[in-house]
VMD Tcl script that draws the C-alpha trace (Angstrom):
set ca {
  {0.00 0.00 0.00}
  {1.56 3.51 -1.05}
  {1.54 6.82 1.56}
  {-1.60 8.78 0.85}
  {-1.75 11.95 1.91}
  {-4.85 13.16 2.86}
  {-6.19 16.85 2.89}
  {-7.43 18.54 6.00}
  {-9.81 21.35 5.79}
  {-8.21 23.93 8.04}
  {-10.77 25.14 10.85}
  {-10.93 28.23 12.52}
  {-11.23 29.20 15.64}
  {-14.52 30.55 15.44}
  {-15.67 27.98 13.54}
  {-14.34 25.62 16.33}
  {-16.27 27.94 19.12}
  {-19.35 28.05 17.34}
  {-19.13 23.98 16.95}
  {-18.14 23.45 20.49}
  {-21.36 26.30 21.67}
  {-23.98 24.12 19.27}
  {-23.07 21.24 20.89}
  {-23.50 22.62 24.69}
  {-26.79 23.96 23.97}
  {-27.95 20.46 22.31}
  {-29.88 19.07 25.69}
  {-30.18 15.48 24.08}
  {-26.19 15.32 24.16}
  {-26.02 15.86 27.96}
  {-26.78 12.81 30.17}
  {-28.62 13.01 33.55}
  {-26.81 15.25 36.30}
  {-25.63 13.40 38.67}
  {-25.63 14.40 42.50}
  {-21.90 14.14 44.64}
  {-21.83 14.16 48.41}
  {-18.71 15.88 49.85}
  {-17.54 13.54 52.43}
  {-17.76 14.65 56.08}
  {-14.77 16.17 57.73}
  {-13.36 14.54 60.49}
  {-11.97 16.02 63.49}
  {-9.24 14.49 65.25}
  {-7.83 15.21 68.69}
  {-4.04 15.67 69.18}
  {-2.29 16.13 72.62}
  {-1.21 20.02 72.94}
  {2.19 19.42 72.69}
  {1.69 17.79 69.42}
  {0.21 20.28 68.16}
  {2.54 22.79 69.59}
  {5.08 21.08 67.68}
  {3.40 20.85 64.64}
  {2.66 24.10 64.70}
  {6.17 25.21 65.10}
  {7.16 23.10 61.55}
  {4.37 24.19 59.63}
  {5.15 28.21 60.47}
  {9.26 26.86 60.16}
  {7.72 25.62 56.52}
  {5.70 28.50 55.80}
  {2.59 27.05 54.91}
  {-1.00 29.00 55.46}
  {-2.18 27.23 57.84}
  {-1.42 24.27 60.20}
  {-4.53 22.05 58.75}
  {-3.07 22.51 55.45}
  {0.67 21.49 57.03}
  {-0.93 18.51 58.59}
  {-2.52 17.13 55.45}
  {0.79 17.86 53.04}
  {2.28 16.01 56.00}
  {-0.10 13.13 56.28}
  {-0.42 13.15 52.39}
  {3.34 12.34 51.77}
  {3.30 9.99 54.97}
  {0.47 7.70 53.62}
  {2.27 7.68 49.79}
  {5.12 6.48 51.70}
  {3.61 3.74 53.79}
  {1.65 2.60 50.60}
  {4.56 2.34 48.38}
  {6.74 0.06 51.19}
  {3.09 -2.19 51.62}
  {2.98 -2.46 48.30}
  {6.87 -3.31 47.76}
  {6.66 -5.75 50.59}
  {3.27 -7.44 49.10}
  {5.47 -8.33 45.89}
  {8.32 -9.35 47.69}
  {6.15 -12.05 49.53}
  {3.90 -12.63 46.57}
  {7.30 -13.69 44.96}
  {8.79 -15.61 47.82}
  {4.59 -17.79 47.52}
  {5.81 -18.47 43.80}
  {2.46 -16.52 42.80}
}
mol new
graphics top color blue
foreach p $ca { graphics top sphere $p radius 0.5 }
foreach p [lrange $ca 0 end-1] q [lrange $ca 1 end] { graphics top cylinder $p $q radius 0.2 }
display resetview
């Protein structure tokens, strides 16, 4: 089979708006809206010196705000923790021969 070459029609932008706007305003294109429940917060108690501490290394840090220091904190923690589990499921999966 030889190389074809095929021709594009070049498309503007505001042809490529005005496509994009006809099909937002076409209702039968859109499927039912769907309804998301933010989960609840959880509040979680932490001896005062903990927190004193924590506090300290988030303003040390600079973040905004200790809750935001304590989830970058947890955040990084928990990708840790997964990535050994992980690393240590394998190396026993291995040692089963599965």
């Amino acid at each position: 089979m030889g190389y074809m070459k095929s021709k594009r029609k070049v498309v503007s932008e505001q042809e490529i708006d005005q496509r994009v706007i006809d099909q937002a305003v076409d209702e039968s294109a859109w499927e039912k809206p769907i309804n998301i429940r933010r989960s609840k917060s959880t509040s979680v108690k932490l001896p005062s010196d903990l927190t004193s501490r924590a506090a300290f290394f988030a303003r040390l840090h600079r973040d905004g705000s200790l809750d935001n220091w304590l989830i970058r904190v947890i955040q990084e923690r928990l990708d840790i923790e997964e990535a050994a589990f992980s690393g240590f499921k394998k190396e026993l999966d291995a040692k089963n021969g599965r």
